[in-house]
LORO-661017 format. One record per residue (C-alpha): residue number from 0; chain; residue in one letter; x, y, z. Coordinates in steps of 0.05 Angstrom, whole numbers. Example, Ala and Ser with C-alpha at 12.3 -4.5 7.8 and 13.67 -1.06 7.14 Angstrom:
BEGIN
+-----+----+----+--------+--------+--------+
!   i ! ch ! aa !      u !      v !      w !
+-----+----+----+--------+--------+--------+
!   0 !  A !  A !    246 !    -90 !    156 !
!   1 !  A !  S !    273 !    -21 !    143 !
+-----+----+----+--------+--------+--------+
REM end
This chain:
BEGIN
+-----+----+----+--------+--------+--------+
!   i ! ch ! aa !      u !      v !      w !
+-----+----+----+--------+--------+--------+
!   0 !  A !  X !    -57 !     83 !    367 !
!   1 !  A !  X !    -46 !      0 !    346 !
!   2 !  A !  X !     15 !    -18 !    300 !
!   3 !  A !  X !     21 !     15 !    230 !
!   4 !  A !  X !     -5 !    -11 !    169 !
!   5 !  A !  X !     25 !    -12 !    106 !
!   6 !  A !  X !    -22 !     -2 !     48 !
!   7 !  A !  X !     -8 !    -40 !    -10 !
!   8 !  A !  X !    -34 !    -12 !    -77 !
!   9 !  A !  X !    -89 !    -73 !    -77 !
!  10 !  A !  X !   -139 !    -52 !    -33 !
!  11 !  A !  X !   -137 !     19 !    -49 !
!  12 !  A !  X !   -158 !      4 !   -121 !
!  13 !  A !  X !   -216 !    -27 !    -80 !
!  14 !  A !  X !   -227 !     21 !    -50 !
!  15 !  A !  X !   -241 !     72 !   -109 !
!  16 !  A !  X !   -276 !     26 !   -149 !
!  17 !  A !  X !   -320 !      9 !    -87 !
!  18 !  A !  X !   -302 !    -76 !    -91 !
!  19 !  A !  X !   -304 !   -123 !    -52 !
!  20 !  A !  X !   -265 !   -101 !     18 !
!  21 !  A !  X !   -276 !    -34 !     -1 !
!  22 !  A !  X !   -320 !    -20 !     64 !
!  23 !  A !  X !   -254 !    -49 !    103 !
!  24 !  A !  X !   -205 !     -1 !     70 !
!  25 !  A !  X !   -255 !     62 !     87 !
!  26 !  A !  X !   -261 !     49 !    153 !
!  27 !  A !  X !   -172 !     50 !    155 !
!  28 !  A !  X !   -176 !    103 !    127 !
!  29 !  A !  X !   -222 !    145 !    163 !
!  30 !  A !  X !   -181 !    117 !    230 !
!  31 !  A !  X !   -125 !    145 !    191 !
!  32 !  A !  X !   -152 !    214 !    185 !
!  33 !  A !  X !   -181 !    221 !    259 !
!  34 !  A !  X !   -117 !    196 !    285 !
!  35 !  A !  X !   -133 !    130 !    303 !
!  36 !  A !  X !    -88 !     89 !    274 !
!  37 !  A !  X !    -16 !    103 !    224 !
!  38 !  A !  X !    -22 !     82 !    161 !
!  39 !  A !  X !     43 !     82 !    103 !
!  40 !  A !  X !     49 !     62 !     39 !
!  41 !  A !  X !    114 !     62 !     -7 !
!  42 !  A !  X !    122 !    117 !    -57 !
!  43 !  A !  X !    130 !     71 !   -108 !
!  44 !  A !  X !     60 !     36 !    -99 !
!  45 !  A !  X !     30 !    107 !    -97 !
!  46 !  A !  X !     66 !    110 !   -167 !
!  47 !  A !  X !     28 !     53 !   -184 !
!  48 !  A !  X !    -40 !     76 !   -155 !
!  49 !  A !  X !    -35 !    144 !   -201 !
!  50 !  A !  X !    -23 !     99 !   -264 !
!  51 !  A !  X !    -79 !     46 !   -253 !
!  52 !  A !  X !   -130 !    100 !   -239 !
!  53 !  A !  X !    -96 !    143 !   -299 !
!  54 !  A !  X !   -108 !     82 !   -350 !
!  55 !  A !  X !   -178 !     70 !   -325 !
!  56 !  A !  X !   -204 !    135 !   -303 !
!  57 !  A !  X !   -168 !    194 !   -333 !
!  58 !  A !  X !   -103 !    228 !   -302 !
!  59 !  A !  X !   -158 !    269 !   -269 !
!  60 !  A !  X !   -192 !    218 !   -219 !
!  61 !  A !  X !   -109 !    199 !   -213 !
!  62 !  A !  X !   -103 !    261 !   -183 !
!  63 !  A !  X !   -147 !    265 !   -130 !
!  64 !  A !  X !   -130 !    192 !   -108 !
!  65 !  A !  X !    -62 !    212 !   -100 !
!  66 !  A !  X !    -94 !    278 !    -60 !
!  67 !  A !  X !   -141 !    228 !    -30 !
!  68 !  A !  X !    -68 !    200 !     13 !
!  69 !  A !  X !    -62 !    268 !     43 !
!  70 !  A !  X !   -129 !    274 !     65 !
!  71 !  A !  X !   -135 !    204 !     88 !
!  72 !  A !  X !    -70 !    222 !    130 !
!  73 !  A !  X !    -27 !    167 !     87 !
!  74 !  A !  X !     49 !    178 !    101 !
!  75 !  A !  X !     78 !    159 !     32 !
!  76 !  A !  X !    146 !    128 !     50 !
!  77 !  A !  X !    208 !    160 !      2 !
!  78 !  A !  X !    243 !    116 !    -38 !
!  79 !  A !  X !    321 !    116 !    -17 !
!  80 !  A !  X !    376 !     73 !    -48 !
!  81 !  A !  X !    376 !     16 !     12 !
!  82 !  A !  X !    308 !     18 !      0 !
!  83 !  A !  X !    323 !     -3 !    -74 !
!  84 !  A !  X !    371 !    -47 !    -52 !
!  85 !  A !  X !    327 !    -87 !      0 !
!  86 !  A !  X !    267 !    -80 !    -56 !
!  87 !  A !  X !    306 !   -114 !    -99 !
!  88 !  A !  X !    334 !   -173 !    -59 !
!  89 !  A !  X !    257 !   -190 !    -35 !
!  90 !  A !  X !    251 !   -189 !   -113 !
!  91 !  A !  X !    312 !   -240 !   -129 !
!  92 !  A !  X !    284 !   -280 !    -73 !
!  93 !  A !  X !    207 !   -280 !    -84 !
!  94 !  A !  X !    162 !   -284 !   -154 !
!  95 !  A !  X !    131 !   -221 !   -131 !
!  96 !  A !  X !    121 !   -157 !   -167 !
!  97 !  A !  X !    169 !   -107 !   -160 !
!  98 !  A !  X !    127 !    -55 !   -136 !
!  99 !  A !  X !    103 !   -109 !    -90 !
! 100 !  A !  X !    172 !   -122 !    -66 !
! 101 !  A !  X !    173 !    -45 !    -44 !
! 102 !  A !  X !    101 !    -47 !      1 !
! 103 !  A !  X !    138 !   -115 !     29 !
! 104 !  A !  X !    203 !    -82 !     46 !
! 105 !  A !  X !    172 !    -15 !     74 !
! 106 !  A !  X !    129 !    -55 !    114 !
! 107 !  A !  X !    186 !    -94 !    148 !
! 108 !  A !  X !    227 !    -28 !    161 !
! 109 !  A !  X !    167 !      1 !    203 !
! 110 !  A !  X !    143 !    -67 !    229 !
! 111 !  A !  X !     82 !    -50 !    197 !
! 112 !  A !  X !     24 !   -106 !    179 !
! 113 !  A !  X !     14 !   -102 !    102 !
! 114 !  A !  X !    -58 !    -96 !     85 !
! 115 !  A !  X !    -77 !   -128 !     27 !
! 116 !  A !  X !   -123 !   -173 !    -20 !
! 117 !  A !  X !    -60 !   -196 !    -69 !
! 118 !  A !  X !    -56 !   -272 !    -74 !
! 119 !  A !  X !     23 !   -259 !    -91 !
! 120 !  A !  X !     26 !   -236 !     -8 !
! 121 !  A !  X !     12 !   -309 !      7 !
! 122 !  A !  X !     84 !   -325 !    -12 !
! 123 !  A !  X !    122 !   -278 !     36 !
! 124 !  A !  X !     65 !   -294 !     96 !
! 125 !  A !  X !    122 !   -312 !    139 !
! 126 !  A !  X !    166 !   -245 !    124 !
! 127 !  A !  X !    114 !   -188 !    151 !
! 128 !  A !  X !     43 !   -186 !    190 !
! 129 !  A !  X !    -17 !   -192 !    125 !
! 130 !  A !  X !    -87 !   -151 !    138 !
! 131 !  A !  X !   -113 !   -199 !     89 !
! 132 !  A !  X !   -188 !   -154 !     63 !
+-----+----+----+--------+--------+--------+
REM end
C-alpha cells in the first residue's frame, strides 16, 4: 500500500457532482475500497461535506455521501483537543479556512499527502505533500 492520503472536502464535492477531477477522485477511492491504498480525512471536513451536499442536494443525498466514506473505506480522523489546538495555530498562521486548517493538520500527523483542487493549499505547499486533481 503507498503513503496515505488525506482527502480534503474539495475534491470530494467533485466527485459527487462529477467535475472536473472527478474521474481522479474515483479511481482513490475505489483503491481505497480494494485495499490499495489508505485514505483519511478529518471529521471536521466530513462535517463540511454533509452540509455542502445538505444545502445543494437535500440532507438525503448528505446522507449517503457521508455513508459513501464507509463504503469507500475513508477513515474519518476524530477530532481531539491537540487537534483543535494545532488546527488553530495553522489558522493564526495561514489565511486558510478553518476547516482547511483541520485536513492540513491531520495530514501532517499521519504524514499523509493532502489531495486537493483548493487554490488556498498553494499557501501551505511547503507544510505537507499536495495531490493537486
Amino acid at each position: 500500500m503507498s503513503r496515505a492520503k488525506l482527502l480534503d472536502t474539495f475534491p470530494l464535492v467533485r466527485f459527487f457532482r462529477d467535475e472536473p477531477g472527478a474521474a481522479h477522485v474515483e479511481a482513490l477511492l475505489e483503491a481505497s475500497r480494494h485495499g490499495r491504498a489508505q485514505l483519511l480525512m478529518s471529521e471536521i471536513n466530513a462535517g463540511e461535506l454533509y452540509y455542502i451536499v445538505a444545502r445543494k442536494a437535500g440532507a438525503a443525498r448528505a446522507e449517503r455521501a457521508i455513508a459513501g466514506l464507509e463504503l469507500f473505506r475513508v477513515e474519518v480522523i476524530p477530532t481531539t483537543w491537540s487537534l483543535v489546538l494545532e488546527a488553530a495555530q495553522l489558522k493564526a498562521d495561514f489565511p486558510l479556512s478553518y476547516a482547511d486548517c483541520f485536513a492540513l493538520a491531520v495530514a501532517r500527523r499521519h504524514q499523509a499527502a493532502v489531495v486537493t483542487g483548493d487554490p488556498e493549499f498553494k499557501r501551505v505547499e511547503h507544510l505537507v505533500s499536495i495531490e493537486w486533481i
